[in-house]
N, CA and C atoms as a LAMMPS dump frame, in Angstrom:
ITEM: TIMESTEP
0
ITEM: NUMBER OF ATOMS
210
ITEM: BOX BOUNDS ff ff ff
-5.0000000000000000e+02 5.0000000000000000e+02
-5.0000000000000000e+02 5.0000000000000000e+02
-5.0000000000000000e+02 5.0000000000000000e+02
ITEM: ATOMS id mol type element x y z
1 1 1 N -0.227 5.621 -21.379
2 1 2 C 0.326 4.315 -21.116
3 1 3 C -0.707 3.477 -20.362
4 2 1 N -0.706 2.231 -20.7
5 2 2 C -1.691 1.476 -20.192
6 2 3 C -1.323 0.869 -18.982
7 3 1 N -2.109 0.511 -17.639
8 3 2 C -2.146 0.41 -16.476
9 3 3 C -2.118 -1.193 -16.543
10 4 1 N -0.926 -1.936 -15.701
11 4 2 C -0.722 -2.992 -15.934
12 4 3 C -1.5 -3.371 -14.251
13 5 1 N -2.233 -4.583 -14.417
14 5 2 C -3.411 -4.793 -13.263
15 5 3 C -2.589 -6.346 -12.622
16 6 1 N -2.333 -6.485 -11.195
17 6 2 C -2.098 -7.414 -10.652
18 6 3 C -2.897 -8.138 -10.103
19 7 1 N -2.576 -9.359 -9.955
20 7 2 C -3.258 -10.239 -9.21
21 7 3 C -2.961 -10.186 -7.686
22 8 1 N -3.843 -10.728 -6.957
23 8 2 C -3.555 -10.422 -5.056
24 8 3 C -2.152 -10.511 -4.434
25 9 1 N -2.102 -12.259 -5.21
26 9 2 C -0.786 -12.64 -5
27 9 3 C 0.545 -11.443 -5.424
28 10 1 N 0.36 -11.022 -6.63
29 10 2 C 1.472 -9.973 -7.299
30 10 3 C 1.644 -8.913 -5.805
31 11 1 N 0.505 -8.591 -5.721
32 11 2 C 0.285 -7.457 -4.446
33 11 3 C 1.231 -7.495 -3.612
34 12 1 N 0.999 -8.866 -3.554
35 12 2 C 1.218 -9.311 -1.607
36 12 3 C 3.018 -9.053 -1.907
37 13 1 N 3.118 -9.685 -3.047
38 13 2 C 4.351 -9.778 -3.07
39 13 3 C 5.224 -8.565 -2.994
40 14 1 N 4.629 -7.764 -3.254
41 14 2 C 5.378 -6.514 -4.012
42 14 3 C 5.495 -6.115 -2.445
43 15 1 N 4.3 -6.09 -1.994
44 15 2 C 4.141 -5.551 -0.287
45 15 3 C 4.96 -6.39 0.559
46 16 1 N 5.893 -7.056 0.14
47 16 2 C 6.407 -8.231 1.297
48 16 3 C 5.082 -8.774 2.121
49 17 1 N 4.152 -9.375 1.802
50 17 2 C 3.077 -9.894 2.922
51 17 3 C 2.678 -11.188 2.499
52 18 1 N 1.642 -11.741 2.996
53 18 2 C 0.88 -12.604 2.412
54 18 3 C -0.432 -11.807 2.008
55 19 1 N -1.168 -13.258 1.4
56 19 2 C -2.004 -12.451 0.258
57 19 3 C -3.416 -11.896 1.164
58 20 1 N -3.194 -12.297 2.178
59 20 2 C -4.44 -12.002 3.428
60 20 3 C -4.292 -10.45 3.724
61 21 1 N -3.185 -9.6 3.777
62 21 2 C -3.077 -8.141 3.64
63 21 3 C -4.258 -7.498 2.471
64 22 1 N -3.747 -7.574 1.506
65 22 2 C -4.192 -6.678 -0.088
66 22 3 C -5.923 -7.813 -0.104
67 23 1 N -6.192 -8.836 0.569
68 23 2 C -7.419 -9.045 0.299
69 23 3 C -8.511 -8.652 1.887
70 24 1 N -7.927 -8.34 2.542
71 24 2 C -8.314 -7.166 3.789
72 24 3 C -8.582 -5.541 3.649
73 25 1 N -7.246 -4.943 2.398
74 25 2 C -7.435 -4.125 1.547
75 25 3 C -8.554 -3.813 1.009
76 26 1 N -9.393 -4.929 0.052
77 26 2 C -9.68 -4.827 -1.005
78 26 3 C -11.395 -5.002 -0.002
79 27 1 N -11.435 -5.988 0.796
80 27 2 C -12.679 -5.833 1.657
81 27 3 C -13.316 -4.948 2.405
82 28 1 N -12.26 -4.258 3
83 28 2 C -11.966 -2.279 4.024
84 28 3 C -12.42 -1.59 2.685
85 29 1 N -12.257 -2.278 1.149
86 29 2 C -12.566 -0.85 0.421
87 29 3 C -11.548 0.477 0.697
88 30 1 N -10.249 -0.228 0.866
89 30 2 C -9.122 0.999 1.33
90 30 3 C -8.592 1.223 -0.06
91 31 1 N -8.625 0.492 -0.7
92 31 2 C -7.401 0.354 -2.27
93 31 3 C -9.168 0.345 -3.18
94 32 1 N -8.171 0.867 -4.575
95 32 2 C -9.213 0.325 -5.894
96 32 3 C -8.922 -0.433 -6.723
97 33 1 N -9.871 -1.706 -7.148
98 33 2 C -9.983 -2.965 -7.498
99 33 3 C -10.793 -2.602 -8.422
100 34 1 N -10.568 -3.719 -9.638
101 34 2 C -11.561 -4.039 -10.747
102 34 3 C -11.713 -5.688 -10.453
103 35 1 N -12.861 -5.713 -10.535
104 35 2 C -13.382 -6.897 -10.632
105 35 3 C -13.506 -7.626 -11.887
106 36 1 N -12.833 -8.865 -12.376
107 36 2 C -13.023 -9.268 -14.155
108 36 3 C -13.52 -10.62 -13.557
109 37 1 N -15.461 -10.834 -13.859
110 37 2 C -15.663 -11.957 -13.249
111 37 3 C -15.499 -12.453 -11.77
112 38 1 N -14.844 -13.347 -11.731
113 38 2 C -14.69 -13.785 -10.63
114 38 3 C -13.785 -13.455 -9.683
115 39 1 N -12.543 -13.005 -10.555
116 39 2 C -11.327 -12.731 -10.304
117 39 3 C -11.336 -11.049 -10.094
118 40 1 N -10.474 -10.818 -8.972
119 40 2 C -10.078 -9.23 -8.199
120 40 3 C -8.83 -8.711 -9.144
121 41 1 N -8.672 -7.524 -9.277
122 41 2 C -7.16 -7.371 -10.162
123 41 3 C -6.741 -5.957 -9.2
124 42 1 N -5.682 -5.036 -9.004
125 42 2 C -5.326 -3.967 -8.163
126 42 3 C -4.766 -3.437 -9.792
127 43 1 N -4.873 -2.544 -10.007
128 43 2 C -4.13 -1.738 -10.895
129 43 3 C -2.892 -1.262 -10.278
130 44 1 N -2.156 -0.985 -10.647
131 44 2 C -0.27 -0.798 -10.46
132 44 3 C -0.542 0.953 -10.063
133 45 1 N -0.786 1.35 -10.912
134 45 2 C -1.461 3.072 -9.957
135 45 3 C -1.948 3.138 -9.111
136 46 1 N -3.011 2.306 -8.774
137 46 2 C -3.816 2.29 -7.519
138 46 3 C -2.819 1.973 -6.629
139 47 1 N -2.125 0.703 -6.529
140 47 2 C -1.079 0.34 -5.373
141 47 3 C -0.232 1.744 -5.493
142 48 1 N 0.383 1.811 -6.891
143 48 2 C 1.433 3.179 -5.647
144 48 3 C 0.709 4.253 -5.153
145 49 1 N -0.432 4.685 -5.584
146 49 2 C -0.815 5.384 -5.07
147 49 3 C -1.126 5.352 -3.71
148 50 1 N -1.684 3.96 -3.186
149 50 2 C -1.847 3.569 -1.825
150 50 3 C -0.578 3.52 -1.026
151 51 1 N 0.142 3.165 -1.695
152 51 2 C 1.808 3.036 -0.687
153 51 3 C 2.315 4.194 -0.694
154 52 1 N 2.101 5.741 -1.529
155 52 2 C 2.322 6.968 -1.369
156 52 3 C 1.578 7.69 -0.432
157 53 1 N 0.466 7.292 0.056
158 53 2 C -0.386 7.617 0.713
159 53 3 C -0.418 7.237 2.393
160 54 1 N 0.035 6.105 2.503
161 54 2 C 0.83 5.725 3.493
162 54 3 C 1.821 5.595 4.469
163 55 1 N 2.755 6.36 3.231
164 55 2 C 4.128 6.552 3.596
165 55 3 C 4.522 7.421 4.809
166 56 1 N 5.077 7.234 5.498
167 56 2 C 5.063 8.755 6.829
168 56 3 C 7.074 8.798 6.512
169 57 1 N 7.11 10.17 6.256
170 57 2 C 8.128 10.618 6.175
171 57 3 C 9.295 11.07 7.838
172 58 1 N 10.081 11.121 8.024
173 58 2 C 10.673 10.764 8.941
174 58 3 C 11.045 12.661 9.355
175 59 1 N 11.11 12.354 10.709
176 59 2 C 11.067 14.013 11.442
177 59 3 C 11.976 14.889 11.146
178 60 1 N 12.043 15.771 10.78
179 60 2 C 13.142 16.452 10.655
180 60 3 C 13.936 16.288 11.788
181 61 1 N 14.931 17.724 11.767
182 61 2 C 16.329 17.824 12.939
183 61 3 C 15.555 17.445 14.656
184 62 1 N 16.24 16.622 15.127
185 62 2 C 15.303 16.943 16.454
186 62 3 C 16.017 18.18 16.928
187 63 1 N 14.938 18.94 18.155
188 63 2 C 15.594 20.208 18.732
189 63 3 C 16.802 19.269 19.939
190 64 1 N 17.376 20.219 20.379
191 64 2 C 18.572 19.59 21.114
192 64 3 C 17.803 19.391 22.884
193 65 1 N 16.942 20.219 22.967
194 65 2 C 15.926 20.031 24.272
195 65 3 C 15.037 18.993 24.193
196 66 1 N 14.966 18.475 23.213
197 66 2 C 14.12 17.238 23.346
198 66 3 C 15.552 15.839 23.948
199 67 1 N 16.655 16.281 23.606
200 67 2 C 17.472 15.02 23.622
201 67 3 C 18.304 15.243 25.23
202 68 1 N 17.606 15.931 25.991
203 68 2 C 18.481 16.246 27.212
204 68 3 C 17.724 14.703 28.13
205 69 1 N 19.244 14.239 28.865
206 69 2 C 18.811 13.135 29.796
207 69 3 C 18.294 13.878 30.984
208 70 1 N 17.324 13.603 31.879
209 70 2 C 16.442 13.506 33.061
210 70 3 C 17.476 13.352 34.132
């Protein structure tokens, strides 16, 4: 299946941000970009892959000694 490529703006959007995030991204060299000309594109794999990569999963059970008041 072929990899559908966004524009910054698409990014930002998808990320709830403005487009100053995913082009901070793309300058850090944190995400992978194709360049067509002039214009930056994010491939749709690359982003989830970056937002999978990111993700921090939430703690398991807390122990009951961590929740004692002082």
């Amino acid at each position: 299946m072929a990899d559908r490529y966004l524009t910054v703006a698409q990014v930002a959007e998808l990320l709830g941000t403005t487009e100053r995030f995913p082009r901070r991204l793309i300058a850090e060299r944190r995400i992978v970009f194709v360049k067509v000309g002039r214009h930056v594109r994010i491939p749709e794999s690359a982003l989830n892959a970056f937002i999978d990569a990111n993700t921090v999963q939430p703690i398991g059970h807390w122990r009951s000694s961590l929740r004692r008041a002082a």
